[in-house]
N, CA and C of each residue as an Amber inpcrd file, in Angstrom:
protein
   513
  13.1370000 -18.3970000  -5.9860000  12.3810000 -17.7420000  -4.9300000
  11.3010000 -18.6910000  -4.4390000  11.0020000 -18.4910000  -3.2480000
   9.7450000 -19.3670000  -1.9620000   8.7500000 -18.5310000  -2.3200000
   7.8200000 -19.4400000  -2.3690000   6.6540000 -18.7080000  -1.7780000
   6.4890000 -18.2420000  -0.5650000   5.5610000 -17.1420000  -0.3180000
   5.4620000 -16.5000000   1.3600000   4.2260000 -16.3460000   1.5790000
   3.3430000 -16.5980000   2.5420000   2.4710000 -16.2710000   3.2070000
   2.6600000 -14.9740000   3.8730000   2.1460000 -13.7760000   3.4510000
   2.0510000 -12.7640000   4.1280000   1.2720000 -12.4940000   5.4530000
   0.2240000 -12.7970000   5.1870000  -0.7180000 -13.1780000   5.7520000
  -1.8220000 -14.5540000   5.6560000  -3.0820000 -14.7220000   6.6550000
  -3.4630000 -16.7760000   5.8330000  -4.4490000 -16.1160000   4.9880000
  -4.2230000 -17.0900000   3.7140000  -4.6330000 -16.8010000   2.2560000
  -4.3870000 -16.1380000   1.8980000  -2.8900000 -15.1080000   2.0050000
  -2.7480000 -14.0570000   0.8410000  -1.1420000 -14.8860000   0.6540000
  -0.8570000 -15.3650000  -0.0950000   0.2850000 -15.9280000  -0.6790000
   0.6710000 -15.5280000  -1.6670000   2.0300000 -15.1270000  -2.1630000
   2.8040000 -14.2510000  -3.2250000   4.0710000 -15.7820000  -3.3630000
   3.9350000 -16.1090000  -5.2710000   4.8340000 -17.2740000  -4.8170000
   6.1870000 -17.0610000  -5.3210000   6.2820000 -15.5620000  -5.4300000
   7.7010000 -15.1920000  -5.7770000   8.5300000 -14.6420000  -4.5670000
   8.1060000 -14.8550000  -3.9530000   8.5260000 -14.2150000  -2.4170000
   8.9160000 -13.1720000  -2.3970000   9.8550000 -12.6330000  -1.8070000
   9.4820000 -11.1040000  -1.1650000  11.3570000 -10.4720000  -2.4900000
  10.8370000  -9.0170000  -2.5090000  11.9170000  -8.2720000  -3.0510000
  11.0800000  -7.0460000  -4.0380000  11.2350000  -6.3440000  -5.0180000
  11.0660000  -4.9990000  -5.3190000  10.7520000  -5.2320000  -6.6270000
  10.0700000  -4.3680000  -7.5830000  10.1240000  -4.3670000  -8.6910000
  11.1240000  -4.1320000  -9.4670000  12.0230000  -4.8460000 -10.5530000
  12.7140000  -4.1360000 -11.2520000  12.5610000  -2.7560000 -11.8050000
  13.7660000  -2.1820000 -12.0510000  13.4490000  -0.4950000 -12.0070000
  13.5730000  -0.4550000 -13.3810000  14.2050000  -1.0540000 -14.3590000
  13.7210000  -1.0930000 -15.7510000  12.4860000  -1.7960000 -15.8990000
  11.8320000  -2.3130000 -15.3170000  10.2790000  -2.4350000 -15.8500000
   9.7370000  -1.1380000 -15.4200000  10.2760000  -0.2770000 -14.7130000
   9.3680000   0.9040000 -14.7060000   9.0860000   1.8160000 -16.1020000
  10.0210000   1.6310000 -16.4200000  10.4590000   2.0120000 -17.9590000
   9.6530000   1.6430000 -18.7960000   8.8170000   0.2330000 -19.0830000
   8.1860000  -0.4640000 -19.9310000   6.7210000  -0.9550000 -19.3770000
   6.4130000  -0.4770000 -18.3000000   4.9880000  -0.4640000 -17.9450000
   4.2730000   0.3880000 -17.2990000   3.0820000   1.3390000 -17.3400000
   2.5060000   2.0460000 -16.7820000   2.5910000   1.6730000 -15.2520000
   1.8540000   2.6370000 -14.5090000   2.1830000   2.4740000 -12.4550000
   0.6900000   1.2540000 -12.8340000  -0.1210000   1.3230000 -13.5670000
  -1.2720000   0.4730000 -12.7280000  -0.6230000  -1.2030000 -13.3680000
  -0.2520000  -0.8680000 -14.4800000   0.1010000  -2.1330000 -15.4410000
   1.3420000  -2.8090000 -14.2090000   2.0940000  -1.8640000 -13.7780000
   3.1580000  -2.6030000 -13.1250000   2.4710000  -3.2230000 -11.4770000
   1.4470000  -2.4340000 -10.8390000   0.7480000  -2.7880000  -9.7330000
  -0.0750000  -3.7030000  -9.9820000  -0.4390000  -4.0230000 -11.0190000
  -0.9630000  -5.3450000 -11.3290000  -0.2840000  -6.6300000 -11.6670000
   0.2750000  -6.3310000 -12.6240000   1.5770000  -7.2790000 -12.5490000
   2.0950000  -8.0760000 -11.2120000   1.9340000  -7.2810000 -10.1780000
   2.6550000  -7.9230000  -8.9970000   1.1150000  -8.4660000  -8.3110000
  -0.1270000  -7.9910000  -8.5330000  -1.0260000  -8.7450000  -7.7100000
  -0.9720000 -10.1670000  -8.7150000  -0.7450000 -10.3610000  -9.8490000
  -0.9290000 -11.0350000 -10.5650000   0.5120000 -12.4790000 -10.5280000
   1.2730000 -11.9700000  -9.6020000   2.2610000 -12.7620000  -9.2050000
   3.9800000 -12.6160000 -10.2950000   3.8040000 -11.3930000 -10.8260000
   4.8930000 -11.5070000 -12.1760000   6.0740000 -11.3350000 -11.0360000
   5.7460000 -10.5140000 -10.0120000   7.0420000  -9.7880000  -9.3160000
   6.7740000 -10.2150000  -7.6250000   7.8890000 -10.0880000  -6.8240000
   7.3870000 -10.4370000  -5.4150000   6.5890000  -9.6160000  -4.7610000
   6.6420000 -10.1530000  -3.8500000   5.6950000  -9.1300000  -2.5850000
   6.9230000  -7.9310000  -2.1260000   6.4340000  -6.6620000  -1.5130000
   7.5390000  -5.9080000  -1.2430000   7.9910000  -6.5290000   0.3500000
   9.0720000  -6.1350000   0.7230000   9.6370000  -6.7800000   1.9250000
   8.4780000  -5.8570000   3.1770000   7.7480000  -4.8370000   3.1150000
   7.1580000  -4.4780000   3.8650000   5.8500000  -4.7580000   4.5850000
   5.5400000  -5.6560000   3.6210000   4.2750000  -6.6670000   3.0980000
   4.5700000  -7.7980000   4.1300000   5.9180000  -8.4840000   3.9270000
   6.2610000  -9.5880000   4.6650000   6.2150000  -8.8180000   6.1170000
   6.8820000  -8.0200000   6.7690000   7.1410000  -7.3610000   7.7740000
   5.9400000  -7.3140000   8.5790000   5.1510000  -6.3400000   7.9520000
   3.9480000  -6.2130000   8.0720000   2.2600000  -6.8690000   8.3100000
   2.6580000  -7.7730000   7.5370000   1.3520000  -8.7530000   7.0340000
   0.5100000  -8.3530000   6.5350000   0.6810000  -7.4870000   5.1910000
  -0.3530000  -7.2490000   4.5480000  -0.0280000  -7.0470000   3.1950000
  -0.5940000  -6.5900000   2.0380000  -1.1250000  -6.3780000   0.3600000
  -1.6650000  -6.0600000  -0.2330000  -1.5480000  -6.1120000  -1.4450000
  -1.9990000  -5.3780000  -2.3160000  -2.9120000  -6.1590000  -3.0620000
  -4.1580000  -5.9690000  -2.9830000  -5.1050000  -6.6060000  -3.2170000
  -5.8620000  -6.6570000  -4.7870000  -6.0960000  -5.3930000  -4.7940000
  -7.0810000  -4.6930000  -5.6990000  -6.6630000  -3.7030000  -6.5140000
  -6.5560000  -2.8270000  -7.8780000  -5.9360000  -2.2830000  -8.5510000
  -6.9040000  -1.6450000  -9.1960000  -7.2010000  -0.3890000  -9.8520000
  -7.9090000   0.2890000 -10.9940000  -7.3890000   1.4980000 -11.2640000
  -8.0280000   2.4960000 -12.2060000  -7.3080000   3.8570000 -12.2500000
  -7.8460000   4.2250000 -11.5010000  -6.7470000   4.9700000 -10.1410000
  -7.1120000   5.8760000  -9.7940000  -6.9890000   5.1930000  -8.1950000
  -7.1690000   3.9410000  -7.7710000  -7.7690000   3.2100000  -6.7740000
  -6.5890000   2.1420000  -6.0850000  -6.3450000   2.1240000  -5.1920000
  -4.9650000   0.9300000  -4.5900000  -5.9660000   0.2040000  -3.2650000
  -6.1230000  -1.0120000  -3.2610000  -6.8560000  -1.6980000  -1.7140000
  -5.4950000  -2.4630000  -1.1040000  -5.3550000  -2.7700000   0.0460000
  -4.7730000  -3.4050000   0.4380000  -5.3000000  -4.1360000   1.8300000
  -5.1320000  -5.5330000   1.9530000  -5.9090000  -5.8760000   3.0300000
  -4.6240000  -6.8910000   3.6830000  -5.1280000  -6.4010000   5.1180000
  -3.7780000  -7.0050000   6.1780000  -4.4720000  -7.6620000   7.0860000
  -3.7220000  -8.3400000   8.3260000  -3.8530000  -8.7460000   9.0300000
  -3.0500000  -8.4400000  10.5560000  -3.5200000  -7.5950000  11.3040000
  -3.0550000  -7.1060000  12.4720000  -2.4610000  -7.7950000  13.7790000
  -1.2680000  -8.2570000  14.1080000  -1.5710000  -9.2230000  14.8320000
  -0.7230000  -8.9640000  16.3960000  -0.4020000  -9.8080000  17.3410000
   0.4710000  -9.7870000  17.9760000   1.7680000  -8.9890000  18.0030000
   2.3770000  -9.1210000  17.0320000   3.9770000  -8.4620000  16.7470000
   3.5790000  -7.4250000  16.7110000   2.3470000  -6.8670000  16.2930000
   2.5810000  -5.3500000  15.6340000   1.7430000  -4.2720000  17.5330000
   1.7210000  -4.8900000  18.8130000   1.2100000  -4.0680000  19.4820000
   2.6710000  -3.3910000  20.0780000   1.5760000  -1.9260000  20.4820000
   2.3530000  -0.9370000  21.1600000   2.3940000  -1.4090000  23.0150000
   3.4190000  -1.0330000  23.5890000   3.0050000  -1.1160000  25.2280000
   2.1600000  -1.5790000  26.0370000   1.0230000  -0.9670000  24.9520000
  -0.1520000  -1.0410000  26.1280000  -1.2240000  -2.1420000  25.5870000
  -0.5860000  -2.6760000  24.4620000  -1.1390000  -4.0710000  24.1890000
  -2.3810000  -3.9150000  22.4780000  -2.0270000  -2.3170000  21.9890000
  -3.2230000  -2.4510000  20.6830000  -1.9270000  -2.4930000  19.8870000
  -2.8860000  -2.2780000  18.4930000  -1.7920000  -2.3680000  17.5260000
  -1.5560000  -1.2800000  17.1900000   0.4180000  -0.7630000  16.9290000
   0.4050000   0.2510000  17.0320000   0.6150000   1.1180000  15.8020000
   0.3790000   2.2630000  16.0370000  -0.3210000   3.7850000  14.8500000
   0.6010000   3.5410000  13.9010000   1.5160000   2.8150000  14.3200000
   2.7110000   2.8840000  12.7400000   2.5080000   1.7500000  11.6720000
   1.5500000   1.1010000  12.2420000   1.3940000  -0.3330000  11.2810000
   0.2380000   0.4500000  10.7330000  -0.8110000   1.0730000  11.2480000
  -1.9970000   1.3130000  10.5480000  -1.4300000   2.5940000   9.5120000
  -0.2790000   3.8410000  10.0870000   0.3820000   4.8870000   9.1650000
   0.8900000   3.8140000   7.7920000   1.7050000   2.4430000   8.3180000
   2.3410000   2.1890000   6.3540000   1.0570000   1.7570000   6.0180000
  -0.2960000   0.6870000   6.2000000  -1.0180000   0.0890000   5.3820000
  -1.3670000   1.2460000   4.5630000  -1.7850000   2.3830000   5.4160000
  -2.1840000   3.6630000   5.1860000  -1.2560000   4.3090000   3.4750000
  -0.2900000   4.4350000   4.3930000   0.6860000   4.7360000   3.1820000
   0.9450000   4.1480000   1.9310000   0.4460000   2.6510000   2.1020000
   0.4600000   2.2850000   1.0530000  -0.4760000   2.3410000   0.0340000
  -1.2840000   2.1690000   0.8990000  -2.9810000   2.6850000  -0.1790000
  -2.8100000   3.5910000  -1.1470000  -2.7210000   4.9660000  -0.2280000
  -2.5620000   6.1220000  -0.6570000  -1.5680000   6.3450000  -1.7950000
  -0.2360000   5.9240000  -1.4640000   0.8990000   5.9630000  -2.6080000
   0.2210000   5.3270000  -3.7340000   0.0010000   4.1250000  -3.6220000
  -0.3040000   3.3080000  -5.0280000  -1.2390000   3.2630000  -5.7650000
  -2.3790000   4.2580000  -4.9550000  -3.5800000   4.9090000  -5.7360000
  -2.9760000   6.0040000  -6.8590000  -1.5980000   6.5570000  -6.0830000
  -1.3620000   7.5930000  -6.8610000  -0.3960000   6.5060000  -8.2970000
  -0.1080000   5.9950000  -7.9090000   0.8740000   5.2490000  -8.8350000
   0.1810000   4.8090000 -10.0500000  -1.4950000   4.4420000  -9.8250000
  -1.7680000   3.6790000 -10.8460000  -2.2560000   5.0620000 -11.9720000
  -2.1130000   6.0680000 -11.3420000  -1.8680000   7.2090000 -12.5660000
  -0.9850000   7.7000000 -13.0960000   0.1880000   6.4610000 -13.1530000
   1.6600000   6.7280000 -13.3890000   1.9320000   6.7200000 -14.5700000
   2.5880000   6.8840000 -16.0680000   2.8450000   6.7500000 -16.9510000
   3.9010000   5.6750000 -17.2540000   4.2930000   5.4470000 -18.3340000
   5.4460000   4.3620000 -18.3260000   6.6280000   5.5010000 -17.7810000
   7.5720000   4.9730000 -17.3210000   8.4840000   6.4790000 -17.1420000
   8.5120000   7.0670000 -15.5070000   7.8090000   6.8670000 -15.1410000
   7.2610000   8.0350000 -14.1060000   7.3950000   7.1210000 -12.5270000
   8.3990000   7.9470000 -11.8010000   7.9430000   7.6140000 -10.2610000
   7.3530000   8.8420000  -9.6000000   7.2300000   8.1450000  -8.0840000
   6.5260000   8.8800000  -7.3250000   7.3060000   8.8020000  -6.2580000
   6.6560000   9.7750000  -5.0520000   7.3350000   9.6130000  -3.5180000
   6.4280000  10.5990000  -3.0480000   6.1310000   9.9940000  -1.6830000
   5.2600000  10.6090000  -0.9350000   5.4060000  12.0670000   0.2920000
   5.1230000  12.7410000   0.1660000   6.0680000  14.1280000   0.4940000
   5.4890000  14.3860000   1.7120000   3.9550000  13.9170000   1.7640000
   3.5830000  14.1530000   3.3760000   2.2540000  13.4500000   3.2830000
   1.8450000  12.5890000   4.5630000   0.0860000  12.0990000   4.5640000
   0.3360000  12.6670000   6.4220000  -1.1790000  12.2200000   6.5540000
  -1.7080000  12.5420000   7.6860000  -2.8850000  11.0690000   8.1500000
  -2.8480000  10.6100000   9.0580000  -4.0240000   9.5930000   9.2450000
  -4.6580000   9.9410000  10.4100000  -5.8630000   9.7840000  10.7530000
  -6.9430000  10.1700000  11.9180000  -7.3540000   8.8490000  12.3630000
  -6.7190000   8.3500000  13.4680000  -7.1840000   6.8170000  13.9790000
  -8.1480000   6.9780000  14.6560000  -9.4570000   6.3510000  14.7370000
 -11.0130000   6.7850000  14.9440000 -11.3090000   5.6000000  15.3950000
 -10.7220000   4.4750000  15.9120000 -11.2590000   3.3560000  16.3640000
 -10.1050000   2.6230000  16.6050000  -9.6670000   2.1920000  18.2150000
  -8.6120000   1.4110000  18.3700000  -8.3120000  -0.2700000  17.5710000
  -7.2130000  -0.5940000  17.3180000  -6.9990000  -1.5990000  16.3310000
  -6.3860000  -2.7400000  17.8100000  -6.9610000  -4.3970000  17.8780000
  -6.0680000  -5.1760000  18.5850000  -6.1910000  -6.4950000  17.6580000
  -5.0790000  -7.1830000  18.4170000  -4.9670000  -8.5280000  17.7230000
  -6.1590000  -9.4080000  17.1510000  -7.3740000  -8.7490000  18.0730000
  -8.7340000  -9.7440000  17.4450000  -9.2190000  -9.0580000  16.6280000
  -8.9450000  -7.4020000  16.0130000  -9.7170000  -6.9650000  15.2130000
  -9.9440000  -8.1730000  14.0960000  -9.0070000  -8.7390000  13.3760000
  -9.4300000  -9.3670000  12.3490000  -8.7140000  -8.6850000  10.9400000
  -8.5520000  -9.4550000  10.2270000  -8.5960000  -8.9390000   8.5840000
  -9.1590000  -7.2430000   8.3960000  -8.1750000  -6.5910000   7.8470000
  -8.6190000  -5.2550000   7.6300000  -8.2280000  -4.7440000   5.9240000
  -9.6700000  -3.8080000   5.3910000  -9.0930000  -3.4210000   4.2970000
  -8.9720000  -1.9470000   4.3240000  -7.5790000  -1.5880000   3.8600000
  -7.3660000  -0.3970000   3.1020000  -7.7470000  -0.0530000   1.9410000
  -8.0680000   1.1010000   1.2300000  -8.8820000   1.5150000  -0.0810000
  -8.2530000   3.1490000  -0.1300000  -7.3560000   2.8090000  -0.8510000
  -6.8500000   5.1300000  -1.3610000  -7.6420000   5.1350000  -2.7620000
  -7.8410000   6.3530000  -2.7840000  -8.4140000   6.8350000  -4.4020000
  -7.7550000   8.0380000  -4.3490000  -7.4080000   8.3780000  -5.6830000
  -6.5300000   9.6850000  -5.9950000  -7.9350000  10.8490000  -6.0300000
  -7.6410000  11.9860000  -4.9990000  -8.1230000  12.9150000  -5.2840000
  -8.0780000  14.1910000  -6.4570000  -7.0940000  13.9860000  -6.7340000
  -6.7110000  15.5180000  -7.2020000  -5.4990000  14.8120000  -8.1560000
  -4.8050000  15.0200000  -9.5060000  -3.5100000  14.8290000  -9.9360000
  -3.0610000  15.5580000 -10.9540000  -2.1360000  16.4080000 -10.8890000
  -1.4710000  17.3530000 -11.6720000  -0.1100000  16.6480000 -12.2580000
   0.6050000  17.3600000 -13.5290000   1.2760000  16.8580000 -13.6750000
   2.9310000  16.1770000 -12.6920000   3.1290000  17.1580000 -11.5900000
   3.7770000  17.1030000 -10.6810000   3.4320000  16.6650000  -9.0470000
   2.1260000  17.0620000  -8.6880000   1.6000000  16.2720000  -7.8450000
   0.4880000  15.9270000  -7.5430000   0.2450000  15.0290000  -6.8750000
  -1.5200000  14.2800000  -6.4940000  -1.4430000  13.8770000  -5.0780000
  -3.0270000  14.3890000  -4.7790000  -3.6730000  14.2270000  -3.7200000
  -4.7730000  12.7220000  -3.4370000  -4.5600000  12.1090000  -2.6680000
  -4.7110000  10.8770000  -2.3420000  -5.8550000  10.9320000  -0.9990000
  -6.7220000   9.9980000  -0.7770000  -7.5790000   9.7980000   0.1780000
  -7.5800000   8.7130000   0.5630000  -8.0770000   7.3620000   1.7980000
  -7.7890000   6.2690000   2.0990000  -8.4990000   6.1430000   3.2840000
  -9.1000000   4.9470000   3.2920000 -10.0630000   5.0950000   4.7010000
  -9.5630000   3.1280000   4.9270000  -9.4440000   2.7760000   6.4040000
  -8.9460000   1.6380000   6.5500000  -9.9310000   0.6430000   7.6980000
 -10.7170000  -0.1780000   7.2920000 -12.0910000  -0.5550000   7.6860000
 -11.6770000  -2.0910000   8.5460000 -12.7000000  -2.4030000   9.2290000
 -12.6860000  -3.7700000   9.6760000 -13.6000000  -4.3790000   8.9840000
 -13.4050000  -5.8110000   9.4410000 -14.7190000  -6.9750000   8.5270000
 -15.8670000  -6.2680000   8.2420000 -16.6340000  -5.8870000   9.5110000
 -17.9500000  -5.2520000   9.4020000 -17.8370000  -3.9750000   8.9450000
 -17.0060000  -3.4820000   8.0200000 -17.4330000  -2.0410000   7.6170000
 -16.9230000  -1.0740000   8.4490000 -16.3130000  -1.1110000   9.8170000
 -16.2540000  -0.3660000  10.9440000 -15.3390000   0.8330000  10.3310000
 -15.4290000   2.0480000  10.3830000 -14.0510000   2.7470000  10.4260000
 -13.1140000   2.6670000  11.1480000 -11.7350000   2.5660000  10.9180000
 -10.6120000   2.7050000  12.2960000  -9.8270000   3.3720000  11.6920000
  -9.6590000   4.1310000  10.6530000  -8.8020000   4.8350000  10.4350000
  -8.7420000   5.4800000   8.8860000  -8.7800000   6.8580000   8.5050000
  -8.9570000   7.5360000   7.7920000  -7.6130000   9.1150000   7.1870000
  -7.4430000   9.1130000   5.8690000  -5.9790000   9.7920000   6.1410000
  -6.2750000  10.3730000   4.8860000  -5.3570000  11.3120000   4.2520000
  -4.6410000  11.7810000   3.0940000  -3.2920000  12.1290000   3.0250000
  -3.1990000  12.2040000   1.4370000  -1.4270000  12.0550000   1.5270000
  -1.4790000  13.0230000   0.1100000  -0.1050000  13.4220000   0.0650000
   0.2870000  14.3120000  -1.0480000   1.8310000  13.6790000  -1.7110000
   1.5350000  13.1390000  -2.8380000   2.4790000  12.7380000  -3.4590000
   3.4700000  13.8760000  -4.5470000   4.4590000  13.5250000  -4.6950000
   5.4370000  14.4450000  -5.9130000   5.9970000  13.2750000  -7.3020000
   5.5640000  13.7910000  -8.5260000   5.6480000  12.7100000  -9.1250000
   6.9740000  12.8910000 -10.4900000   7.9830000  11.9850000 -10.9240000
   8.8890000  12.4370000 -11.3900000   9.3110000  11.7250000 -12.2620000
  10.5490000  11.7170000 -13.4170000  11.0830000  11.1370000 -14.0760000
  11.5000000   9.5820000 -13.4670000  11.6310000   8.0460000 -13.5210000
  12.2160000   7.6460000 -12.2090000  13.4720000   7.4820000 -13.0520000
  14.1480000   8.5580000 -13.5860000  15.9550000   8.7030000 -13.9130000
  16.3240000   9.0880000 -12.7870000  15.5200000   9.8720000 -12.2390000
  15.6900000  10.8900000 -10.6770000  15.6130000  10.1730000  -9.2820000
  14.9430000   8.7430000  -9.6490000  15.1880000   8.1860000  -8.6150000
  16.3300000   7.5330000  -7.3230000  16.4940000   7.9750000  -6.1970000
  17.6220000   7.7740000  -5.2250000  17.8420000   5.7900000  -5.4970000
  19.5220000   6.0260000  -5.5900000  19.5900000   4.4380000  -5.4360000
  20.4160000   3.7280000  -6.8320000
């Protein structure tokens, strides 16, 4: 595997592809989300797509910081609601993940995001930040707010995850 530039200075040098699904088996959700900031596993292909990552890791907590650029505008020239919905999504999911057990997947059953500040190619470097609100044994509630350099808000969401055996997982 290549190394990839996802974005400039975020480089993953296993390049892009998925976690093995038997390491889900043998490492907790935060142990395995670290693992990959830590370079054991690639970047996910959505990351490449996208231009953005997974930055930051704790219980309870997922950051991810991207870079918005050209490719990603709508029509009318910003960047469009579906790039800011996955960074979004990803936050949120992997906040819930790092309360995962060895054993255990997740899937996201519904979020919502409130875009509060238009996004364009000069915004710049942006970070995402989810923290798990709420987590039961079957599901958790997720929060995520998605900022510019200066702190700015541009976008704010929650999501509701369902969390499961991953024997049950599609695939």
């Amino acid at each position: 595997m290549t190394a990839v530039e996802l974005f400039p200075g975020y480089v993953v040098q296993k390049g892009i592809g998925t976690i093995p699904r038997e390491d889900v088996g043998l490492y907790s959700g935060l142990e395995l989300l670290q693992r990959l900031i830590d370079g054991h596993y690639p970047a996910p292909p959505i990351g490449e797509r996208l231009n953005f990552g997974l930055t930051e890791v704790s219980e309870g907590r997922a950051v991810f910081r991207g870079l918005p650029g050209e490719r990603h505008l709508n029509p009318l020239g910003s960047v469009h609601g579906g790039w800011t919905g996955t960074i979004m999504d990803s936050a949120l999911a992997c906040a819930v993940q790092t309360l995962l057990a060895k054993g255990e997947a997740y899937t996201t059953v519904e979020f919502k995001v409130n875009l509060t500040r238009p996004i364009t190619s000069r915004t710049g470097e942006v970070v995402c930040e989810g923290r798990v609100v709420s987590k039961g044994r079957t599901i958790a509630v997720s929060e995520a707010t998605l900022k510019d350099k200066d702190g700015k808000l541009l976008a704010f969401g929650t999501e509701t995850c369902t969390i499961f055996p991953v024997a049950n997982l599609a695939g």
